[in-house]
ROVOZA-841972 format. One record per residue (C-alpha): residue number from 1; x, y, z. Coordinates in steps of 0.2 Angstrom, whole numbers. Layout:
N
NUM:X:Y:Z
...
***
This chain:
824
1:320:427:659
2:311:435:643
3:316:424:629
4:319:440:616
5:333:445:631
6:341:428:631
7:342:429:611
8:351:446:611
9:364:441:624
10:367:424:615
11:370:433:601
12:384:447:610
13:389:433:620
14:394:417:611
15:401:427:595
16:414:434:609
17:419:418:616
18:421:409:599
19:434:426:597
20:442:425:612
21:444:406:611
22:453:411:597
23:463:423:605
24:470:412:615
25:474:399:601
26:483:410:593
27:490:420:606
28:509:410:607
29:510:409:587
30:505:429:586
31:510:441:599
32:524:452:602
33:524:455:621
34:537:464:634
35:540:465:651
36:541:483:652
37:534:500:645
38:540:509:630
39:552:522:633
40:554:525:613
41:541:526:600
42:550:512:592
43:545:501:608
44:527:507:608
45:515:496:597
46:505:499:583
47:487:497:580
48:477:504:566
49:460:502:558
50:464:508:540
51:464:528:544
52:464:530:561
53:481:522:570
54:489:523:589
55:504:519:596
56:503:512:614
57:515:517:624
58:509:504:637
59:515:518:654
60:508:513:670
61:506:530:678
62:506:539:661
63:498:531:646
64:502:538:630
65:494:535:613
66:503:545:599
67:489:546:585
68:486:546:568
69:474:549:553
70:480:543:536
71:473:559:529
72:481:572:537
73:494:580:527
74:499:598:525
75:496:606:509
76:482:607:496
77:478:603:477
78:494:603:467
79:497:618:455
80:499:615:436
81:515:620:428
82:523:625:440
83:540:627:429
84:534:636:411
85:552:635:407
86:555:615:410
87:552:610:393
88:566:622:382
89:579:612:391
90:576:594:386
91:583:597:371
92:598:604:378
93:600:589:391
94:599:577:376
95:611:586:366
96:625:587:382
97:620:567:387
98:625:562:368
99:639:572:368
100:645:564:385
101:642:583:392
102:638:575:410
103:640:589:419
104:632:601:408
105:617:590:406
106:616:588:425
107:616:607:426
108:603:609:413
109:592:594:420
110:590:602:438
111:582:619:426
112:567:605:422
113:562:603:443
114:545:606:450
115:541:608:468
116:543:599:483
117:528:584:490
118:520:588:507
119:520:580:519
120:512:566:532
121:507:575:550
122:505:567:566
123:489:571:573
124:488:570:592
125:493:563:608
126:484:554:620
127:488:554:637
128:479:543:653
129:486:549:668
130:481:536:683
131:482:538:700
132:484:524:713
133:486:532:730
134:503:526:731
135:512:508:728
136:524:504:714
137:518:491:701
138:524:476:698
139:517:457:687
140:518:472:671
141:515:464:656
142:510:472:638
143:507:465:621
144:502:466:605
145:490:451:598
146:491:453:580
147:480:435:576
148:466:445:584
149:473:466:582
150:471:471:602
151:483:478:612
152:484:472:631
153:492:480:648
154:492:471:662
155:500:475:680
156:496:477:696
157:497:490:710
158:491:487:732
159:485:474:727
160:474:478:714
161:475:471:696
162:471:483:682
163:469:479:663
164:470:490:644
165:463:481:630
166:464:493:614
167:459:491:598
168:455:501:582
169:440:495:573
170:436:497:556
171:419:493:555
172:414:507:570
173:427:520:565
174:434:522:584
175:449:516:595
176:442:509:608
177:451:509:626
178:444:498:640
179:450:497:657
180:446:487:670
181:451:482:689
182:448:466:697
183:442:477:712
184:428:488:713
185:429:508:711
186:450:507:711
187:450:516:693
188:454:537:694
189:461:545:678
190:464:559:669
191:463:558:651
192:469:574:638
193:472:578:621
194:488:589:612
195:495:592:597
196:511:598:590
197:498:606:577
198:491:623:580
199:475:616:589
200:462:625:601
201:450:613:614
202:432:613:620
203:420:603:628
204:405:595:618
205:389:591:626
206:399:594:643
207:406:574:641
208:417:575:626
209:435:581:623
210:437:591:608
211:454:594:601
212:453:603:582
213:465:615:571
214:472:618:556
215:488:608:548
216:499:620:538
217:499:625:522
218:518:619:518
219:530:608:528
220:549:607:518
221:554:590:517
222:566:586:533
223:581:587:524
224:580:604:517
225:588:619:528
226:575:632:529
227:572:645:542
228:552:644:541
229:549:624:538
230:531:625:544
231:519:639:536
232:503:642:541
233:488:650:530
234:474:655:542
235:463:663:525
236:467:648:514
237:451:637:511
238:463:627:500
239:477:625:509
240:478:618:527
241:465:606:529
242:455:605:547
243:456:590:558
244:447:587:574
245:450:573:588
246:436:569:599
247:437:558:615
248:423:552:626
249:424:539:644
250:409:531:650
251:407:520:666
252:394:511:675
253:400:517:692
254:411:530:692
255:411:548:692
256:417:559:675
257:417:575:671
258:424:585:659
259:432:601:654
260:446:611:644
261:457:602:654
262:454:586:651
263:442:570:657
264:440:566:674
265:437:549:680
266:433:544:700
267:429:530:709
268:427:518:694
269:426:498:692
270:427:499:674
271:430:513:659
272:429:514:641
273:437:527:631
274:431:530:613
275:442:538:602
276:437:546:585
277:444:559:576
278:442:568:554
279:448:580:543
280:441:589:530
281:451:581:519
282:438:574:502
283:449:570:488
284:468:573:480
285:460:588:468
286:446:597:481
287:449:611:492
288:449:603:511
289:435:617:517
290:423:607:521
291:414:602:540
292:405:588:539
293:409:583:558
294:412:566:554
295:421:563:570
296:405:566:581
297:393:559:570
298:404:542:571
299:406:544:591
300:388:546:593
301:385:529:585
302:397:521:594
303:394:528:612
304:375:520:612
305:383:502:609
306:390:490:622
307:410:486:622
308:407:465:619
309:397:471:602
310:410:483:597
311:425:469:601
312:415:457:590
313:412:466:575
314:429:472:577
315:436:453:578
316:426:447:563
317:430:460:552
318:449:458:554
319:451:440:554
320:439:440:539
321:458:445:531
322:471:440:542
323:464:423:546
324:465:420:527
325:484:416:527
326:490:403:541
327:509:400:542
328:519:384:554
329:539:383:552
330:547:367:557
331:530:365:569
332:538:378:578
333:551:367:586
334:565:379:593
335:554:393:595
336:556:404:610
337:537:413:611
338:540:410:633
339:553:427:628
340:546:445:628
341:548:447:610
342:564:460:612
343:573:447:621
344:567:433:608
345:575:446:596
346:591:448:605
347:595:429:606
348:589:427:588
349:603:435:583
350:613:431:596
351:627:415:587
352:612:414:576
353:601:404:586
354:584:397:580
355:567:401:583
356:556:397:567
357:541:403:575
358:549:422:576
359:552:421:557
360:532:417:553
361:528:433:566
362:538:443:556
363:528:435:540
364:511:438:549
365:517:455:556
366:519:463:538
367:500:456:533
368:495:462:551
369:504:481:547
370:495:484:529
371:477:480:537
372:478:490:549
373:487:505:538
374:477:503:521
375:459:503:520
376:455:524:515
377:450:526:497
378:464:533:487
379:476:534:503
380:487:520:501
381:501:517:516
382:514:529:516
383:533:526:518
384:527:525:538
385:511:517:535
386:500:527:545
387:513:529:560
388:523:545:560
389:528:555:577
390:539:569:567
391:531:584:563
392:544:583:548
393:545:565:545
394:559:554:536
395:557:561:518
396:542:568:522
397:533:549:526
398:526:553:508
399:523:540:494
400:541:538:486
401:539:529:468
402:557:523:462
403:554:507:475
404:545:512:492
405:528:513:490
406:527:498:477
407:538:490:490
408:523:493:503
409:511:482:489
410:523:468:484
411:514:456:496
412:494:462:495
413:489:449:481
414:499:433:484
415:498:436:503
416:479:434:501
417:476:455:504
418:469:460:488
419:455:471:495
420:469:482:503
421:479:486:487
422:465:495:481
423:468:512:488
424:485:514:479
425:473:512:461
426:464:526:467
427:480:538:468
428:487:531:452
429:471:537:445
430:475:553:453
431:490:554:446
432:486:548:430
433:476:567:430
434:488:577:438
435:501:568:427
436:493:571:412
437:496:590:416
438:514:587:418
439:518:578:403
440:509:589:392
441:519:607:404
442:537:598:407
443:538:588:393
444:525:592:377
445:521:572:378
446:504:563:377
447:501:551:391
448:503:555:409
449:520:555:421
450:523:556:437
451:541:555:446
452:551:550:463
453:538:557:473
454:521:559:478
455:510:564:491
456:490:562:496
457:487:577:483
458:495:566:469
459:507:575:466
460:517:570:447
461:531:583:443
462:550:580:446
463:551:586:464
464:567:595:469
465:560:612:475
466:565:621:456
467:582:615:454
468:590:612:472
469:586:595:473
470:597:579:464
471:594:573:449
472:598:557:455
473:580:557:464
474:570:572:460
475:572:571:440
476:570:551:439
477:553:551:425
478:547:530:429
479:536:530:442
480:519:531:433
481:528:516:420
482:531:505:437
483:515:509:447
484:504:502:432
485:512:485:435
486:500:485:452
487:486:487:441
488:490:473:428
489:494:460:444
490:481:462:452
491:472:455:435
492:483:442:436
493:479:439:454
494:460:441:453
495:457:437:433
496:444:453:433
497:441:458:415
498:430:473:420
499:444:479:432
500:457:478:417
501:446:483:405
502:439:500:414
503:451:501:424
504:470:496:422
505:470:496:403
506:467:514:403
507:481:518:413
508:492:506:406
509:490:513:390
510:491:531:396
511:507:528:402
512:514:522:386
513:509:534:378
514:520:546:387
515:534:535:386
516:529:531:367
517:535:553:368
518:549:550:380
519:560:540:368
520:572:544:358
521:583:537:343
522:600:535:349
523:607:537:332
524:613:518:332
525:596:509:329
526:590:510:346
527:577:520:356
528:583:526:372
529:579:535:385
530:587:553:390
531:591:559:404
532:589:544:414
533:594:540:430
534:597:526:442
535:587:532:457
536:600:538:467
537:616:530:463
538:629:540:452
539:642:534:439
540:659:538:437
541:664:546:419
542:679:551:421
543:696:553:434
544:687:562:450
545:670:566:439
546:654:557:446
547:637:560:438
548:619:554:440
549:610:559:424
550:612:548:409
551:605:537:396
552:592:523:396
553:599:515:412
554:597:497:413
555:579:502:425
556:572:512:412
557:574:500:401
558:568:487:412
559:554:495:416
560:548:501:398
561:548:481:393
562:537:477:406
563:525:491:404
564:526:486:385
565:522:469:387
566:510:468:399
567:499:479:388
568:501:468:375
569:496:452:384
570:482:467:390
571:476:469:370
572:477:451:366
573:464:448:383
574:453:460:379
575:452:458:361
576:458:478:358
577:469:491:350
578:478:480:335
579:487:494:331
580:492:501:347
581:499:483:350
582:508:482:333
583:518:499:339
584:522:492:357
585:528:477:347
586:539:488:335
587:545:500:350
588:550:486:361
589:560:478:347
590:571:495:346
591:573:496:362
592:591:497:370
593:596:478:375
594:601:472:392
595:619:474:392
596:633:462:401
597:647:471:412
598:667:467:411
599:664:457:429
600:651:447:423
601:640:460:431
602:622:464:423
603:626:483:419
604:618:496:426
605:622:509:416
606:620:515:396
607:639:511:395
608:651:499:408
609:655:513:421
610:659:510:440
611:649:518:456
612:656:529:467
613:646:517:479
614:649:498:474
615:636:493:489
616:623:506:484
617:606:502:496
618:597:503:475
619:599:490:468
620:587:500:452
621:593:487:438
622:587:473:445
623:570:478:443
624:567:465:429
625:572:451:439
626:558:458:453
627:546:463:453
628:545:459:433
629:549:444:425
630:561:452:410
631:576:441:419
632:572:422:423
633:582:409:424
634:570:399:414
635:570:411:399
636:587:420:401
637:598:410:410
638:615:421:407
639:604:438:412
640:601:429:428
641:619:423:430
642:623:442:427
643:610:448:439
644:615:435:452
645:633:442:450
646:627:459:452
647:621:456:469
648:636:447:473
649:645:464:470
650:634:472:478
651:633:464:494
652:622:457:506
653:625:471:519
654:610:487:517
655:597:498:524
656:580:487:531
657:571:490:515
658:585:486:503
659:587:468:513
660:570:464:510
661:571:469:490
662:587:455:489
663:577:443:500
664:564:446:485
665:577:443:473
666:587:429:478
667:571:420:479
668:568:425:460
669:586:418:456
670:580:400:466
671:594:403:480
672:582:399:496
673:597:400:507
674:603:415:501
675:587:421:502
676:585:416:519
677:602:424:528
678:596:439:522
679:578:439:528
680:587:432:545
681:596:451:542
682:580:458:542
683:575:453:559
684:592:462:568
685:588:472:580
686:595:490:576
687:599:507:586
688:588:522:588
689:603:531:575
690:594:544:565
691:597:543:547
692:614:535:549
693:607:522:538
694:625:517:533
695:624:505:547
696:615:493:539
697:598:492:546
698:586:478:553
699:572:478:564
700:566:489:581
701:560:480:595
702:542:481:589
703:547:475:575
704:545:489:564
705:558:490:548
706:573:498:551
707:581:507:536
708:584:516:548
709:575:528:553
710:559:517:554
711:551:514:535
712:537:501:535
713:540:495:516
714:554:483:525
715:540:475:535
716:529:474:518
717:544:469:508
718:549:453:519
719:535:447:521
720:534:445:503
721:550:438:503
722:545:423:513
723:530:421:502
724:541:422:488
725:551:409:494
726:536:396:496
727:525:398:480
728:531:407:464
729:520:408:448
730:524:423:437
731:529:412:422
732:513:404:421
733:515:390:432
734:515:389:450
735:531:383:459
736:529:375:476
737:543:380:487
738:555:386:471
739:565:394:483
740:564:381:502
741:580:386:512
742:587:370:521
743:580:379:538
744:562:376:534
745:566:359:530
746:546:355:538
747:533:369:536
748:514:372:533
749:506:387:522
750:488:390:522
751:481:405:511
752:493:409:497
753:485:417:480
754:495:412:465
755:492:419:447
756:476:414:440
757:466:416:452
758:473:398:463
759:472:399:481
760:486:388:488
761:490:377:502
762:504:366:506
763:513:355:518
764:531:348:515
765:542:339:525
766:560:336:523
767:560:349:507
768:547:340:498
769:528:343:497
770:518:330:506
771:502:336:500
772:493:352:493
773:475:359:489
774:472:373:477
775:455:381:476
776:450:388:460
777:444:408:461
778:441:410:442
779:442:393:434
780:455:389:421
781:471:377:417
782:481:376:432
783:498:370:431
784:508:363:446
785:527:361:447
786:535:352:460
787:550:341:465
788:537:332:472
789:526:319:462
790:508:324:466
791:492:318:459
792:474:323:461
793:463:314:476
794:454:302:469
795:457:307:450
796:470:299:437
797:477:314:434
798:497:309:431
799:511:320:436
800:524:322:422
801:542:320:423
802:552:338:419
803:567:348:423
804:563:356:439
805:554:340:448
806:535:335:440
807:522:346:432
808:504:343:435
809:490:351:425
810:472:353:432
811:460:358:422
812:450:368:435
813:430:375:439
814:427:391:446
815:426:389:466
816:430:372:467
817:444:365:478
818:458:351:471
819:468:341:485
820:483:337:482
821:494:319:487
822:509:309:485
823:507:300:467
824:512:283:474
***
């Protein structure tokens, strides 16, 4: 054989087995798998390569992949001042809120509301009919192998054993189906596109599907009562932008043809189907009229290579970030991975039974979920990730800013996907543009602003559709404040000066500079904030009167002292701006003090008022325990008791995503068991209810977050509660296992990125930490604390003796590794 030839298929062949030796490593530890087909979309399974996402139905006779593309959205650049006459009554809310006017402020505040954010479409269905010339099928078996990102069916039918591996690659831009049978020429299928889009068909080339239209120009928000929801422009090159899906099978033996009606396949041992599809979408502030026919020119570069090398490149792309991070509970003893996963899930909650190995899935499914939905500059995740069936979504599946979409981010730096977080910079910087334009049309303030809600346009103005929506959500002015906190961790994460320099500061500092304007004296020697609101709670303020708009809530607060300090730790980095940081420094001083409850309670409100909703999903005035570190019980122990009380009051039972904030939380507060029933919670199987989310919510049987309806930041947010739980280092020093519940008395992590730039790994038994290696990105003074008394292989580096175990201080190089052992 020519030695050239021999080369090339080494080089397809061995990189595959290597890959699928690993596939099956990791198979037991990383799959969820069924016995059955979908019958719901919250049974199907999710794949995704960043943009382009599918969920697999798994149907024997009908195969359905519902499709997505993470920039399809209805809509077009955002118009500037939308409300000229916003600004003449904040003066008149402030006047009323001193006044303790509630309802006239209320009234008044709802005058100062913009417009509605659009909304997150669903782009297509696949179907792949088969045929079988009768027979039932039986041996049916489905997965999803998220160690390795590839969906699997297997059944068989007369005899005949057929296969479906799918996968969405990021590197070749396609979703790739294969399907095989372990006989020859048993394979006949009919493969078709639709939409619930306007969309029209062709044939390209007389072997490609073509499915293409135009998404609206406006879809109302789910929850609004309108009689024409869905508008369509056809003459608007600004709004509506085009979309195309193209779909191409190839076989070595078969037969396929193609027209309108679909792709026809006859006779074949073996098919691939290669899935592309584009819009015309180019950036949050540019008219979506382009037709750059992205979709082909990616399918005509995929077509011409062969399936092993497009598996390949897939696999090493993707484990290149999710094999960073390994996870082992109690060495998996009491797992039940022999269980279809919603069976597992079923006896899991069933008398509370153990299975340590579904609880690491869950981990690894979250890192699994933002790989695969965050990887398309300046499209973060949306409140669905990239996953959405409605043609009016849940809210709109938008970017929701008062916790939901920092929710979706809370894990990317310490769970070792930094790379992913960087899409939501790119719609802060967005917004710090269209935001500017508010502050300067709402508010006559510097800086920029955005609110509850945003969208792929970057939206910034207080939604609410011009006064019919609640102030409680659409008015709430913090969401450029919080989203900067993303900017200044991931410097803590990384240490990149030029990424703080040119990039966060900026922003940081553009967002005090419209809260600098947002402040107001109180006339008691504070600065306050007014209105204010505690996203979407109310306050009771007299006999049968409720209200949502206040002043400086214990969030605003919250928030503005962690903006205000991170940019002066920002100033003293970079060496900059001594005046800016002497105001920040006078400002925060002025600000409104963290106030303590008559039950103990950290207050939530400018004076001691009660909720209408003592169990409120929010739990807003929290904020500085976490994501911030205002609250610790290092620095602030009776803040902590009070916040620790306020959960208490609040109670363990919520929505999915409010149960993996207080998972976050209690690990703050160092209550590991605590911590631990509620990220049990998480994992609760829950019913197809609609937006009953008063039921308390949990998981589906794929796993997806249940708030319900399905919200992905409760898959993001536990999975950085469990992290939060093994390695905590935002005082400075990093805690190993701060926050171990007794259930993980033995465990292994692999991967974790603390502050400073330290890659951690650990392994504990019986509580305590047997030994440790941190690798040392950046270089620097790393300091250890552990209830464990460890020391530096083969150095005389001595533990020391203080109150939360022993602290060891390495003084570290850049990319060098430290292992770490019992001191004897």
């Amino acid at each position: 054989m020519n030695q050239g030839l021999i080369a090339t298929l080494l080089s397809v062949v061995l990189p595959l087995c290597t890959q699928l030796i690993t596939l099956n490593a990791n198979a037991q530890n990383n799959t969820l798998w069924y016995k059955q087909p979908a019958k719901t979309w919250t049974e199907a399974l999710p794949i995704g390569n960043g943009r382009l996402g599918a969920m697999i139905f798994g149907g024997v006779n009908d195969e359905l992949l519902q499709l997505n593309e993470a920039t399809l959205w209805s809509g077009g650049p955002v118009k500037q001042n939308v409300n000229p006459e916003a600004f003449q009554y904040l003066a008149q809310v402030r006047e009323a809120l001193f006044k303790g006017d509630y309802q006239t402020a209320r009234d008044l505040t709802k005058k100062m509301q913009g417009i509605y954010s659009e909304s997150f479409l669903p782009m297509a269905d696949l179907h792949i009919k088969q045929s079988y010339n009768g027979g039932k099928a039986g041996n049916y078996y489905r997965d999803l192998n998220i160690g390795n990102a590839v969906a699997t069916t297997k059944y068989a039918v007369n005899g005949v054993n057929y296969k479906r591996e799918i996968f969405a690659s990021a590197p070749d831009k396609v979703i790739v189906i294969r399907i095989t049978a372990d006989k020859p020429k048993q394979i006949n299928l009919n493969i078709n596109t639709s939409s619930q889009l306007r969309f029209q068909k062709d044939v390209l080339n007389k072997t490609v599907l073509e499915l293409s239209g135009k998404a609206p120009a406006h879809v109302e928000p789910s929850y609004v009562d309108s009689q024409n929801p869905i508008v369509y422009v056809d003459d608007d090159k600004c709004r509506g932008m085009r979309y195309e899906v193209l779909a191409k099978a190839v076989s070595n033996d078969g037969k396929i043809t193609a027209d309108t009606s679909g792709i026809t396949v006859k006779g074949a041992s073996t098919v691939t189907l290669y899935v592309t599809a584009a819009t015309s979408f180019k950036a949050y502030n540019q008219c979506p009229d382009g037709d750059e026919k992205v979709a082909e020119k990616n399918l005509d570069k995929v077509a011409a290579k062969p399936y092993a090398q497009l598996l390949a490149a897939h696999l090493a792309d993707y484990h290149h970030f999710f094999n960073r991070v390994n996870l082992k509970l109690n060495d998996n003893k009491g797992s039940h991975a022999e269980l279809p996963t919603d069976e597992r899930l079923a006896l899991y909650n069933k008398n509370q039974a153990a299975d340590p190995g579904i609880e690491a899935l869950y981990f690894q499914y979250g890192r699994y979920l933002l790989i695969s939905s965050s990887r398309t500059p300046a499209v973060p995740a949306n409140l669905q990730g990239i996953w959405n069936k409605e043609l009016r979504a849940p809210w709109s599946s938008n970017y929701t800013s008062n916790i939901n979409v920092q929710m979706n981010y809370w894990m990317a730096e310490d769970c070792n996907l930094s790379e992913m977080h960087q899409p939501l910079f790119e719609l802060i910087k967005g917004l710090s543009e269209t935001g500017t334009e508010v502050a300067k049309d709402f508010y006559h303030a510097k800086g920029w602003v955005t609110h509850h809600n945003t969208d792929i346009w970057a939206l910034a103005n207080p939604v609410g559709d011009l006064g019919h929506g609640d102030p409680a959500w659409a008015n709430w002015p913090m969401g450029g404040d919080w989203l900067t906190r993303h900017l200044w961790e991931h410097y803590l994460y990384t240490g990149d000066k030029e990424f703080l320099k040119n990039t966060a500061y900026p922003l940081m500092k553009g967002a005090a500079e419209f809260t600098f304007d947002w402040l107001v004296p109180d006339g008691k020697g504070h600065l306050v904030t007014a209105p204010s609101m505690s996203p979407e709670n109310e306050f009771i303020y007299a006999e049968g009167k409720k209200s949502d708009v206040s002043v400086s809530t214990t969030m605003d607060m919250g928030i503005i002292r962690d903006l205000f300090d991170n940019l002066i730790a920002a100033t003293k980095v970079l060496n900059v701006d001594a005046a800016f940081r002497d105001s920040l420094i006078a400002k925060k001083a002025k600000l409104i003090p963290y106030q303590i409850g008559s039950k103990g309670q950290l207050q939530e409100w400018y004076k001691d008022q009660e909720s209408p909703d003592p169990h409120h999903r929010h739990v807003s005035h929290l904020y500085s325990v976490y994501p911030a570190n205002e609250i610790s019980i290092a620095t602030n122990p009776e803040l902590a008791a009070a916040a620790k009380r306020t959960l208490e009051l609040r109670g363990d039972e919520s929505t999915g995503w409010s149960l993996a904030w207080k998972v976050n939380l209690w690990a703050r507060l160092r209550d590991g068991n605590h911590a631990y029933k509620l990220y049990r919670d998480l994992l609760r199987l829950t019913g197809e209810s609609g937006y009953n989310y008063s039921e308390g919510g949990g998981l589906y049987p794929n796993m997806f977050d249940a708030h319900p309806p399905f919200q992905i930041d409760g898959n993001f947010g536990g999975t950085s509660g469990l992290a939060e739980m093994l390695l905590q280092s935002q005082d400075g020093n990093i805690h190993l296992l701060p926050a171990l519940p007794d259930a993980w008395a033995n465990g292994e992590i692999k991967g974790l990125v603390a502050r400073g730039a330290f890659v951690v790994g650990m392994k504990w038994t019986a509580g305590k930490v047997i030994s440790a290696d941190v690798f040392s990105k950046a270089g620097g003074t790393c300091r250890i604390i552990s209830k464990s008394k460890l020391t530096v292989k083969g150095s005389n580096a001595a533990p020391v003796k203080v109150k939360e175990g022993y602290e060891l201080v390495i003084n570290t190089e850049k990319g060098k590794s430290y292992q770490l052992v019992s001191a004897l």
